[in-house]
C-alpha positions as CSV (number, residue, x, y, z in Angstrom):
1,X,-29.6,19.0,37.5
2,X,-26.8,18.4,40.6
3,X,-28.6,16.1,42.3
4,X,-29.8,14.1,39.2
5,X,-26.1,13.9,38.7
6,X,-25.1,13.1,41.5
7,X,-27.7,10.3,41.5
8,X,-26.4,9.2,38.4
9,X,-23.1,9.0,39.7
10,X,-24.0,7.2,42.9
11,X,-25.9,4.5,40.5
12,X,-23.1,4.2,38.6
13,X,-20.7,3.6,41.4
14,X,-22.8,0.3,42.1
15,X,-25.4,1.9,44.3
16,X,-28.9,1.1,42.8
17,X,-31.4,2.6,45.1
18,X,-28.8,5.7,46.2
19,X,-30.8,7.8,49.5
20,X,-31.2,11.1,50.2
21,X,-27.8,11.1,52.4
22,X,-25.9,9.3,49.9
23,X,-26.4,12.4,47.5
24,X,-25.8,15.2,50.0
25,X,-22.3,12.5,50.9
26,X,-21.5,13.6,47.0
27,X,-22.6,16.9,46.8
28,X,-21.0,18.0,49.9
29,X,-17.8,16.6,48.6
30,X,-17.7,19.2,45.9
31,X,-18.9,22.1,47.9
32,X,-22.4,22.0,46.5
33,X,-25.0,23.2,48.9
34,X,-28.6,20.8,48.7
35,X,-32.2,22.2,48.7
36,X,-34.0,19.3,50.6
37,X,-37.3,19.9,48.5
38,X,-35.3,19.4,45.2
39,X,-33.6,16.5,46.2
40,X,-36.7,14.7,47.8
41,X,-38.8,15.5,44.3
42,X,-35.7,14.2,42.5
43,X,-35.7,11.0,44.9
44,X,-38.9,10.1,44.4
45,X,-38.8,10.4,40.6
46,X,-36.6,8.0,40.4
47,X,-37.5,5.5,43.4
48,X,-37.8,2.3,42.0
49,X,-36.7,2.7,38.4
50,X,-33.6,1.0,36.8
51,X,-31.6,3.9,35.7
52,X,-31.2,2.8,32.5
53,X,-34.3,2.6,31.5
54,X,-34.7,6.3,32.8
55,X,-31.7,7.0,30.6
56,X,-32.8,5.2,27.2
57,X,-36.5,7.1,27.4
58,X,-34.6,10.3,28.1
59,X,-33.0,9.7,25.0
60,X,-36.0,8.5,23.0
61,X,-37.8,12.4,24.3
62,X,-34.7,14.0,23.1
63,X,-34.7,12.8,19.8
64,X,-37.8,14.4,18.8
65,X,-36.8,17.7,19.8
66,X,-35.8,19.6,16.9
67,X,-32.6,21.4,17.3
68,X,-32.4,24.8,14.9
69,X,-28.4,25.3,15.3
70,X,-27.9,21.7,13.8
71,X,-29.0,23.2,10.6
72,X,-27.2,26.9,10.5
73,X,-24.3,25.3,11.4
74,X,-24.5,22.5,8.4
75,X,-25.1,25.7,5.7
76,X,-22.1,27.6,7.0
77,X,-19.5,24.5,6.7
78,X,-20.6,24.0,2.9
79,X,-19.7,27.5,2.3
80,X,-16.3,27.2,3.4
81,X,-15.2,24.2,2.2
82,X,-16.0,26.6,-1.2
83,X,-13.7,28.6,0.0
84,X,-10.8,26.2,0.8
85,X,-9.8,25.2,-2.7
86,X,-9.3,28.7,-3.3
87,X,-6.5,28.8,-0.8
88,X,-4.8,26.2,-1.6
89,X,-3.9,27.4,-5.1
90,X,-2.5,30.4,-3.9
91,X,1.2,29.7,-3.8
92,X,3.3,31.2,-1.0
93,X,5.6,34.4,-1.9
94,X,8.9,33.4,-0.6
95,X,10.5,35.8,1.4
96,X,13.4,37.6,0.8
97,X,16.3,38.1,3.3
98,X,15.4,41.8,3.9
99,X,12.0,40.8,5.7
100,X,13.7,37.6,7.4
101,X,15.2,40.6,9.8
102,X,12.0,41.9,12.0
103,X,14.0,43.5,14.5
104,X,13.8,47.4,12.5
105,X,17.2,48.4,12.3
106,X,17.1,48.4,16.2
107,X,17.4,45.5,18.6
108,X,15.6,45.1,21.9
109,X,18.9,44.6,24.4
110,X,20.8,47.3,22.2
């Protein structure tokens, strides 16, 4: 995934073609050490391709992945929007100047 990134940020910095140097050049910068076999795979993936193309079929594949948590997450928000109204009717107790003193008979620099 680093050295896709860091191709995508060489492409995006107005390098189209980036080389295997240019990516070590960015990874380096960041203290990132580079596995010669990963980034030659990676480089010759994407040798020749406009980036964004690469990028908008990337997001076409993602789409149809279905994603579980999307749905959990949609049955727990209904439940406490429920609960909200509830809370609101509730009318705050005001307080009485005996609890406005928190300090227990005792203060701290005493």
């Amino acid at each position: 995934m680093r050295y896709v990134a860091a191709y995508l940020l060489a492409a995006l910095g107005g390098n189209e073609s980036p080389s295997a140097k240019d990516i070590k050049a960015i990874l380096s910068s960041v203290g990132v050490g580079v596995d010669d076999e990963k980034l030659d795979f990676v480089i010759a993936q994407l040798k020749g391709k406009d980036i964004n193309e690469v990028l908008a079929a990337g997001v076409s594949k993602l789409a149809s992945v279905p994603s579980g948590g999307a749905v959990a997450s949609g049955g727990s928000g209904g439940a406490a929007a429920a609960d909200a109204p509830a809370a609101e009717e509730k009318e705050p107790e005001p307080e009485s100047d005996e609890e406005s003193d928190d300090d227990m008979g005792f203060s701290l620099f005493d």
